[in-house]
C-alpha positions as CSV (number, residue, x, y, z in Angstrom):
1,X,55.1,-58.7,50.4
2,X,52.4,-56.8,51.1
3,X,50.8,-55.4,54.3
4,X,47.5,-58.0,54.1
5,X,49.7,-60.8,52.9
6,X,51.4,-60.8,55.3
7,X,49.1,-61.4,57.6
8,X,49.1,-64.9,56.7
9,X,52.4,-65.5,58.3
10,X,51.5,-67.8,61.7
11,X,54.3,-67.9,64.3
12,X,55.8,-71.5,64.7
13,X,54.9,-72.1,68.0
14,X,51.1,-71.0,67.4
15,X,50.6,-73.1,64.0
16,X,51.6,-75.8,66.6
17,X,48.2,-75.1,68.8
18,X,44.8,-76.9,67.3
19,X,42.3,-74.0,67.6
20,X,38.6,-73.6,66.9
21,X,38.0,-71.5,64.1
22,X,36.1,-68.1,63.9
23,X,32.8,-66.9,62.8
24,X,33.9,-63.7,61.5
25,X,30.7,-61.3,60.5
26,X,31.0,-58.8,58.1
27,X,28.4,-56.0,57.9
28,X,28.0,-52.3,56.6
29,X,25.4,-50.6,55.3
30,X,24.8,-51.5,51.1
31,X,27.5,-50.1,49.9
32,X,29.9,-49.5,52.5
33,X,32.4,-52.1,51.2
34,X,32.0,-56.0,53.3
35,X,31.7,-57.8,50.2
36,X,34.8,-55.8,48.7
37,X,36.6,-56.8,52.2
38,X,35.7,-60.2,52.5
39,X,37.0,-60.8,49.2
40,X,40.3,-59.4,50.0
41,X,40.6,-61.5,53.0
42,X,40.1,-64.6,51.2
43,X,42.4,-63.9,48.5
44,X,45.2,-63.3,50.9
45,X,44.4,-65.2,54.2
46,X,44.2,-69.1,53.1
47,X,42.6,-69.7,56.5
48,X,39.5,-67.9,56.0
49,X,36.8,-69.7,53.8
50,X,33.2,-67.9,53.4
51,X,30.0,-69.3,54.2
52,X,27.9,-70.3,51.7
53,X,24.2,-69.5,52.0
54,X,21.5,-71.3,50.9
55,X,18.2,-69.5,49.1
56,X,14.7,-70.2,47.6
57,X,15.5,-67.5,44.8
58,X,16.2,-68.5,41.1
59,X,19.8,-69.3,40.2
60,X,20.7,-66.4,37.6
61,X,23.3,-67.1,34.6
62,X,26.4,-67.9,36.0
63,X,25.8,-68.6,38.9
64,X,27.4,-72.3,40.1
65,X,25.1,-74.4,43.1
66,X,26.8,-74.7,46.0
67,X,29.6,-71.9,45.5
68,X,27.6,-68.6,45.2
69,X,24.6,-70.3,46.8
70,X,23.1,-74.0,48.0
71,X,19.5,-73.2,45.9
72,X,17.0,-75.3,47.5
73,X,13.0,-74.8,47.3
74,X,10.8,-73.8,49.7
75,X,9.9,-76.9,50.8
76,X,13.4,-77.7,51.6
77,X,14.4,-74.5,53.0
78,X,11.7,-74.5,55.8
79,X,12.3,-78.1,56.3
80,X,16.1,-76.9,56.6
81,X,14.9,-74.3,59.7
82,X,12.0,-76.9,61.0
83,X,15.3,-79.2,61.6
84,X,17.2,-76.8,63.3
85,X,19.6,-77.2,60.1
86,X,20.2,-73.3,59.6
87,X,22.3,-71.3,62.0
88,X,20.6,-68.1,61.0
89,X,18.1,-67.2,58.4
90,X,15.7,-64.5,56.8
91,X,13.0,-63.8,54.3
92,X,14.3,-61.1,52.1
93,X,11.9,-58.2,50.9
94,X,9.1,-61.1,51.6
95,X,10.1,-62.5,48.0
96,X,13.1,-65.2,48.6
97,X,14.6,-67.0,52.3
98,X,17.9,-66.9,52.5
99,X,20.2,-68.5,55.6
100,X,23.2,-70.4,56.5
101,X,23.5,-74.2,56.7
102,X,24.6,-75.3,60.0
103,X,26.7,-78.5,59.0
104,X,29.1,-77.5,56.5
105,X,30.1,-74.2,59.0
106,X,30.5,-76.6,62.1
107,X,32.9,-78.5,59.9
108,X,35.0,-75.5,59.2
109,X,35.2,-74.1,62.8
110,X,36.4,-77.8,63.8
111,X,39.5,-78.1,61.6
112,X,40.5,-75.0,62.8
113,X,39.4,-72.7,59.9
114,X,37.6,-69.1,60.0
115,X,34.5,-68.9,58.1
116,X,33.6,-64.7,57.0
117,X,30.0,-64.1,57.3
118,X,28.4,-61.4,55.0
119,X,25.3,-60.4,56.7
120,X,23.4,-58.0,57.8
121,X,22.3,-57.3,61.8
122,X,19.7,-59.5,62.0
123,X,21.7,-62.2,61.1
124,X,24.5,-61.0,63.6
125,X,22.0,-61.3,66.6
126,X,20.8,-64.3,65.3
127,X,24.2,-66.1,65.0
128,X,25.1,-64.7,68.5
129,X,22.3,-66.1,69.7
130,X,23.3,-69.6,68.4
131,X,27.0,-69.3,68.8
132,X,28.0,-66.4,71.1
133,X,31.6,-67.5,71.8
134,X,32.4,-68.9,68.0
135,X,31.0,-65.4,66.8
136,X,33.4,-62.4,66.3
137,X,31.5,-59.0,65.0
138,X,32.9,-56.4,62.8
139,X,30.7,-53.2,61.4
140,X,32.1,-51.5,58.8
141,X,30.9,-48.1,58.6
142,X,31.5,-45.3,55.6
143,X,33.7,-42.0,56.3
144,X,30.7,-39.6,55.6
145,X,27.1,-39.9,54.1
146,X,28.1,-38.5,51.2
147,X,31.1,-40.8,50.4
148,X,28.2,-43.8,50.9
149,X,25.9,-41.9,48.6
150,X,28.5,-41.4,45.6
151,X,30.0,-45.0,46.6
152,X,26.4,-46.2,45.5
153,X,25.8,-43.6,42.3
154,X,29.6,-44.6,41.3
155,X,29.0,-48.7,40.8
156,X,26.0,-47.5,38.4
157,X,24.3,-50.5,38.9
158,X,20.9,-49.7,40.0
159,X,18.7,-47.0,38.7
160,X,18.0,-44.1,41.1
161,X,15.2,-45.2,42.9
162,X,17.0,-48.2,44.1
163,X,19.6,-46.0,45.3
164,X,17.3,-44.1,47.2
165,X,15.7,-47.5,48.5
166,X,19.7,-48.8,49.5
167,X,19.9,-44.8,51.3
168,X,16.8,-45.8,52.9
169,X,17.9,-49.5,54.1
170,X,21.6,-47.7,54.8
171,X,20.2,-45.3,57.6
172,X,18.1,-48.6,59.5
173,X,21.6,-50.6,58.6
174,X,23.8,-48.4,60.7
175,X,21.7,-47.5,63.4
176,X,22.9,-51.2,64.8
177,X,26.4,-50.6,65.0
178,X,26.4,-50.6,68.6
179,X,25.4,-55.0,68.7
180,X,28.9,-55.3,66.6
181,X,32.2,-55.9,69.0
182,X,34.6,-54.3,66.4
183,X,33.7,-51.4,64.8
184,X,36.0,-50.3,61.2
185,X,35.7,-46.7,59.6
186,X,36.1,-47.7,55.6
187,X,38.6,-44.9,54.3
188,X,40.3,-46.3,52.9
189,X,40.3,-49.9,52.0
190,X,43.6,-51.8,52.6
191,X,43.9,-50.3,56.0
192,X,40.6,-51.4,56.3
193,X,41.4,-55.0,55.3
194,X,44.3,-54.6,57.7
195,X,42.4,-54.0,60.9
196,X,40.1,-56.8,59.9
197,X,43.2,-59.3,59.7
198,X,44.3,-58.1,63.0
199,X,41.2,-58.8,64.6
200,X,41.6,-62.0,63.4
201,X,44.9,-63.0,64.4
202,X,43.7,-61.7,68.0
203,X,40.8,-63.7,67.9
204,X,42.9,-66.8,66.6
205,X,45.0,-66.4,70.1
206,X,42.4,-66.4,72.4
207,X,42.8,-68.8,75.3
208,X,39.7,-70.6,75.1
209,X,39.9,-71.5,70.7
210,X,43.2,-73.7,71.2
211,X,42.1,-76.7,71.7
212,X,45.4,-78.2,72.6
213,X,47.0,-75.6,75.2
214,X,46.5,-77.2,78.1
215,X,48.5,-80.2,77.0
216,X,51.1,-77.8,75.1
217,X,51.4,-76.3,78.7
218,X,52.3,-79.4,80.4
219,X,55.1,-79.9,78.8
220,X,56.7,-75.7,79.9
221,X,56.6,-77.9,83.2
222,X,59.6,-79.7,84.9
């Protein structure tokens, strides 16, 4: 078994407690590894589930409504925020909107499942400003400039003026680290996505997510 596996394992006694779920943000400068992390988590902590945004961009090939993105127009998106439908949400290099559907995140948090949230800062405050005690806040930050830099040349996915535009974004990015609660260096990444899953089994044990204690504790009595 390995080290982030088992991090699944719930005690006995705690799987007995109903808790409210989590609101676990992600964030790091482009490039400095959440979406690698959050897809760790959720291949080996079945209790996580990530939020699915919705955006007014075009769907590219592949891409499946409703699991990489809800797509919706722009009608519908600024009726979405109009509504008070979207827990946080952005225009994008003021070309596409993107945010997060209230509803289907509620839903989550209430059975008692965490939902990862890969965003940047503004959507941190945003959500904290919505949900401050469902919202737990990690920034991931690289071990050196120059591992971020060579992180972003290694992927070869952009052409080099992008990179220089990600640099660019990178240095406004981490300049925020100090609105984040938890704060992860990303050497090396399954220690990383260790630390992350012990924040969240923390988090799962706070006093105020299980629902349930207070009747759990009645019964310690004689």
């Amino acid at each position: 078994m390995t080290q982030a596996s088992s991090a699944t394992q719930i005690p006995q006694t705690q799987a007995a407690f109903r808790r409210r779920g989590v609101m676990l943000v992600l964030a790091s400068p482009p490039g400095g590894g959440k979406t690698t992390i959050t897809r760790e988590l959720m291949r080996s902590d079945a209790q996580t589930t990530v939020s699915v945004s919705a955006t007014t961009r075009a769907r590219r090939p592949g891409e499946v409504d409703g699991t990489h993105y809800h797509f919706v127009s722009t009608e519908k998106f600024q009726d979405m925020v109009r509504a008070g439908e979207m827990l946080e949400h952005a225009l994008v290099y003021n070309k596409n909107y993107y945010g997060t559907p209230k509803a289907p995140v509620e839903e989550a948090l209430s059975e008692g499942r965490d939902v990862l949230f890969d965003i940047d800062w503004q959507g941190n405050r945003q959500l904290k400003e919505m949900a401050p005690a469902d919202v737990v806040s990690v920034y991931i930050l690289p071990p050196s400039w120059e591992a971020l830099a060579q992180r972003l040349h290694t992927r070869a996915q952009d052409s080099e003026e992008e990179i220089s535009r990600r640099l660019g974004m990178a240095r406004e990015e981490i300049s925020h680290y100090g609105e984040f609660q938890y704060v992860i260096v990303n050497n090396d990444l399954g220690e990383s996505v260790q630390l992350v899953h012990n924040i969240l089994r923390a988090e799962r044990a706070r006093r105020e997510r299980l629902v349930n204690l207070d009747d759990f504790v009645k019964t310690l009595k004689p």
